[in-house]
Structures are given as structure tokens and as C-alpha cells.
C-alpha positions, 0 to 999 in steps of 0.5 A, spaced: 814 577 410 817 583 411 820 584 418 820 589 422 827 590 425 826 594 432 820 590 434 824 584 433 829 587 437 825 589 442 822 583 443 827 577 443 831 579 448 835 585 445 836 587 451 841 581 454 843 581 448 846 589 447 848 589 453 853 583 452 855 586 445 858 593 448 865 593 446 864 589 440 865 594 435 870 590 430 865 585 431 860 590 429 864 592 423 865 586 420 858 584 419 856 587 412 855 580 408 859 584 403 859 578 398 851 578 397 851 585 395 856 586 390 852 585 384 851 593 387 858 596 386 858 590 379 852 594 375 854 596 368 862 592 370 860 588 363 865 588 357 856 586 353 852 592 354 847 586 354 850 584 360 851 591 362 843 592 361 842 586 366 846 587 371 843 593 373 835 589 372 837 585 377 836 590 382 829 590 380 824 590 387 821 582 386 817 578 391 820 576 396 826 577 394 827 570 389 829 574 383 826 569 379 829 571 372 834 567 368 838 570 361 840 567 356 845 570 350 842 569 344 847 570 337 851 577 338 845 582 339 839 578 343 838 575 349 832 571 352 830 572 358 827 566 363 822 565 369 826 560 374 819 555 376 825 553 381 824 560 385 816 559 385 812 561 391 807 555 390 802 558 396 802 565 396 802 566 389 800 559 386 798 563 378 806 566 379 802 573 378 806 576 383 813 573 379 811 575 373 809 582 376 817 582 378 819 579 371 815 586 369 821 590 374 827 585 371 825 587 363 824 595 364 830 596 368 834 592 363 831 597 358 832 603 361 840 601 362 840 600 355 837 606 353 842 609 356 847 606 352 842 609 346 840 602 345 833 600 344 829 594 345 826 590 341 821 585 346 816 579 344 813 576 350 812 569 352 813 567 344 812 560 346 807 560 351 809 558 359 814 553 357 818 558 353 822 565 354 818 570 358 821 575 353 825 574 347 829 582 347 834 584 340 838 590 343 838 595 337 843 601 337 842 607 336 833 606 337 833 609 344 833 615 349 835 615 355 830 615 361 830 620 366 827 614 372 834 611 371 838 616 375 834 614 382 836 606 381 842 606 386 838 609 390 832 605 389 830 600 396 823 597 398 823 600 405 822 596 411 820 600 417 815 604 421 815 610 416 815 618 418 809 623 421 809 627 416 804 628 410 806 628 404 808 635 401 805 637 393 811 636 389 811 628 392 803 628 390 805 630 383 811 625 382 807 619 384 799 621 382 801 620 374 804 613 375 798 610 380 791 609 379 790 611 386 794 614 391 789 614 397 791 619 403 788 622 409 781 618 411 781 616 404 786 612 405 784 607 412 779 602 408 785 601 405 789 600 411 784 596 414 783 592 408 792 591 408 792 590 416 787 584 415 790 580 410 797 580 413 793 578 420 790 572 415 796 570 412 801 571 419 795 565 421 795 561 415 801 556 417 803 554 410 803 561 407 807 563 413 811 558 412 813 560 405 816 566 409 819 564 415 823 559 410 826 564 406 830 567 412 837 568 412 839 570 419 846 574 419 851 576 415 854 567 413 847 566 411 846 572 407 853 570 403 851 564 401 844 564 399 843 572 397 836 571 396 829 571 400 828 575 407 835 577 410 836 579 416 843 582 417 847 586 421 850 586 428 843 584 432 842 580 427 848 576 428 848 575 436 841 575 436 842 568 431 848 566 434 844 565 441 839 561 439 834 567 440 832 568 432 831 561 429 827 559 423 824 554 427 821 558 433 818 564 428 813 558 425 810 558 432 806 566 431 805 566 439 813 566 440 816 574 441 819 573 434 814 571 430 809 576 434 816 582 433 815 580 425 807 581 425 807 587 429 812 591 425 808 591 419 801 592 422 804 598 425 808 600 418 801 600 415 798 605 421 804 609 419 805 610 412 802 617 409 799 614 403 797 608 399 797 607 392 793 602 388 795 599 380 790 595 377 790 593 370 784 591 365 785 584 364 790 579 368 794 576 362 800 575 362 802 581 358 798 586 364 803 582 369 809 584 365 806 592 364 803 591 371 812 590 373 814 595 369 809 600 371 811 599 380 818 599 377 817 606 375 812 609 381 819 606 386 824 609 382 819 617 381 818 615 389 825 615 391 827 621 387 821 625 391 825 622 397 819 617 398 819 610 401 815 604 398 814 598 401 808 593 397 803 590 402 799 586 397 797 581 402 790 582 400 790 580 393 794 574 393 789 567 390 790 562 395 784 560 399 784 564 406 785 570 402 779 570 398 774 574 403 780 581 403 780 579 396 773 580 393 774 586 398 779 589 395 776 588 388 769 590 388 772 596 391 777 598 386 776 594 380 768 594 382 768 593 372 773 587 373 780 588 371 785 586 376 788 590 383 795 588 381 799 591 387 798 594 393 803 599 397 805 603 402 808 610 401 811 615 405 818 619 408 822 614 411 830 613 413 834 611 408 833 602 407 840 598 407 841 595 400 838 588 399 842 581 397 843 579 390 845 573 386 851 575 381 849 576 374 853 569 372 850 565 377 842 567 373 845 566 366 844 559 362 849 556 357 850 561 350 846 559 344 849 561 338 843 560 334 840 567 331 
């Protein structure tokens, strides 16, 4: 559930608030949770260039932020990469496609930075069905070219604001254009903003889909340490805002309250902003098109951010839970009218540089090290 941090602001009581913190600039200064964004300045820090690989795949946009992945290292040139059922979203993703779709990010991310220390890799997906790895990778020196993709990944953020009036210029057309099925503007683009504002306003009603939310908050700069994960809500409001009672988790259940109305209100208007919107859909729903259906948004943010764009997913919409089937069999008889499945749904367009995201530590998703070959 992505927040929108002016309306919140606006709406629970930022005025008291800012009015008390005038003057506190070295409180304001000591609330970057520095230790949950670590991982950032760490990526490529690893004496394995396998542990170098996954160090920058980490990075990779996944939903809600759960970073679902687990590695092992595998004899001295493989690794197994898991999917942790523990980071699971049971509501809103009860088939795990949206994970598995993250999982798709984590792989080509770990691929383009191991292609850039020249090695290839050689990937098996699912070897054992859904009880074993996701992919089984052997890294092999010497098979790969760098990827041009690779030089925009510090960059790389899932925008969470309103995003500017403006059009998008040709030269943004013709990055994005090739890595979507769609890519909507203009008046073509308001069925699919009508469609996206709907399921938001569906799940925002669906007390157990926002739930699933709302529990995954971390409210200032403490929570976001401890647990660099979910929804976080970082920086100095934030902080007051948490430390004054005004912003709890428990009050956002309610969606009748300022906070939650705040929330709500920041993605209808993020939809209403955004210059385009893109579609990717996939011939069948297996497994395998989850996986490419990841690695395929990867590279549409990662083309985005080098055309100075913003992306944020708004895939509300095709999400398999019961309250969502009427936008979802809308969304498909419109773009997959063949079958096939519409696997994401975003926003695009110009926006102000978006703060990085919390991360867990490489160490803390590795399982224990097989010698096993």
C-alpha cells in the first residue's frame, strides 16, 4: 500500500506538528535509518562474485517491499536461490504471482551484475517443483557481456508520489515503447486509470487486503532499523508524527480516519497524475512467465530511470482474491482479450528523485553452505 507522504501530512495533524518541530534541525538530521539502507553503499563489498551478484539483486523492486528471496551457496561456483513462503502476502497474492514475479527482479539483477564481471549464468528454474529452489544458477566465467541496464540500478526506485505535469517527450516513448506491451497516454490511457483507481478503491475497502498493508508499516526511523522491510515511513514527520500518538497502525485500520483517508487519497491522486501507464502480459501463467514477467518490469524500470522517469506498479487490479474479481476480468478481456495473463500494471512519468528503499542485509537471506556440487 503505497503512501503518499504530503496527503498523510496534510491530513493528520502536520501543522501541529511542524509547528512544534521548528528549530529541531539536529533532530531532523539524525533521522536517516542509516543501518536499513546500508545494503545500498555495501552492493559489489563481497570477496564471492556470487556474493557480488546478489548484493546488487537485492536492490530488486518486489511487492511490498518483502524481499521474498533466500540464497545458498552451492559447491564453489553455484548458488540456489529460494523463495521464503515466511514473506508471503496469503491475501492479496494467495498464488505468490506477484512474488514470484519479484523473484523474476532478484534473478536478472543477479544476472546483470555478474555479467559484468564477465560471467554467465547458467539458470534452471524450479528443478524440484514448488517445494524446492526457485532457480538453481552455475556462474560461468568468461560467457557474458555486460548489460547496458546495469548503470541505472543505483539509481532505480519505485516512485511514491503524485508525479509531474508533463508529457512524456519522444526520446522517453522510444526507451519505454520496446520493453512493454503497452504503454497508454493521452485518452488512451483513462480506461486504464479508471480501472487502477477502482481496485485501489476495492482493496482500501477490503478490511483483511488492507490489513495485510497496514501491518507491514514501519512508522520512523527505530522501526525501519529493526525491520528493513514492508512499507516504511521514514524521516523527520514521520518520527514526530509516530512519537505523538498521530500515525499508528492501529488507527490506519480504520479507513475513515485522516491517516488512512491520507493513504487512499495519495494513490488516487498518483493514478490522475502519471503521464502513461504501462501494461505486461504473458502468453500463459506458469511459473517460468512469473519469472520473465520479473525480469521483464526490471528492465522497463531500470530503461525508465535512464529516461529520467518514474515508475510505480499500481497492480491492484490483477490481484486473485475474491473482491477484485470484477476489475480483474476487466482488465483481462480488455488487454489479454486471448487469454494469457496481464501480469503488471504501472504508472510512469517525470517525477522528483524518490529516497532509497530499506533493505535487509545480504547475510541475514543467506541459508547455511552446502559443499555439495
Amino acid at each position: 500500500m503505497p503512501y503518499s507522504r504530503r496527503k498523510t501530512l496534510g491530513l493528520i495533524g502536520g501543522g501541529t506538528v511542524v509547528a512544534a518541530a521548528s528549530g529541531l534541525g539536529l533532530f531532523a538530521a539524525t533521522r536517516t535509518p542509516t543501518k536499513a539502507l546500508a545494503p545500498w553503499d555495501r552492493a559489489g563489498q563481497y570477496p564471492d562474485p556470487r556474493l557480488r551478484a546478489m548484493s546488487y539483486a537485492l536492490l530488486a523492486p518486489n511487492p511490498h517491499n518483502r524481499q521474498p528471496w533466500e540464497a545458498e551457496l552451492v559447491g564453489d561456483d553455484s548458488v540456489h536461490i529460494w523463495r521464503d513462503p515466511a514473506r508471503d502476502l496469503p491475501v492479496t497474492d494467495p498464488f505468490a504471482r506477484q512474488l514470484t514475479i519479484g523473484m523474476g527482479c532478484f534473478l536478472d539483477l543477479m544476472r546483470m551484475a555478474a555479467a559484468e564481471e564477465g560471467y554467465g549464468i547458467e539458470q534452471t528454474l524450479f528443478p524440484d517443483g514448488e517445494t524446492g529452489p526457485v532457480a538453481v544458477c552455475r556462474f560461468v566465467a568468461g560467457a557474458a557481456q555486460p548489460d547496458p541496464l546495469f548503470a541505472h540500478v543505483l539509481e532505480r526506485r519505485s516512485h511514491k508520489e503524485v508525479f509531474a505535469d508533463r508529457p512524456l517527450d519522444t526520446s522517453a516513448v522510444d526507451a519505454i515503447t520496446p520493453r512493454v506491451d503497452l504503454l497508454a497516454q493521452g485518452d488512451e490511457a483513462e480506461a486504464l486509470r479508471a480501472l487502477a483507481t477502482e481496485a485501489w478503491l476495492i482493496e482500501a475497502a477490503t478490511y483483511d487486503a488492507w490489513k495485510e498493508s497496514i501491518d507491514l508499516v514501519r512508522i520512523g526511523k527505530s522501526e525501519i532499523n529493526a525491520q528493513p522491510d514492508g512499507i516504511d515511513l521514514g524521516g523527520t514527520m514521520f518520527d514526530l508524527l509516530g512519537m505523538a500518538g498521530l500515525l499508528t497502525r492501529e488507527a490506519s485500520l480504520d479507513p475513515t480516519t485522516m491517516a488512512a483517508q491520507g493513504a487512499i487519497q495519495g494513490t488516487v491522486d498518483a493514478i490522475a497524475s502519471a503521464a502513461g501507464l504501462v501494461v505486461l502480459t504473458s502468453g500463459g501463467n506458469t511459473r517460468a512467465d512469473q519469472i520473465v514477467s520479473g525480469a521483464r518490469w526490471l528492465q522497463l524500470n531500470l530503461a525508465a530511470t535512464g529516461a529520467g522517469l518514474g515508475v510505480r506498479p499500481v497492480s491492484q487490479a490483477l490481484q486473485e482474491y475474491p473482491e477484485m474479481a470484477g476489475p480483474y476480468a476487466a482488465i483481462h478481456d480488455v488487454y489479454s482479450p486471448a487469454g494469457g495473463t496481464v501480469q503488471m500494471l504501472g504508472l510512469l512519468g517525470y517525477a522528483s528523485a524518490t529516497p532509497r528503499t530499506p533493505r535487509w542485509p545480504l547475510e541475514t537471506r543467506m541459508r547455511p553452505t552446502s559443499n555439495n556440487a
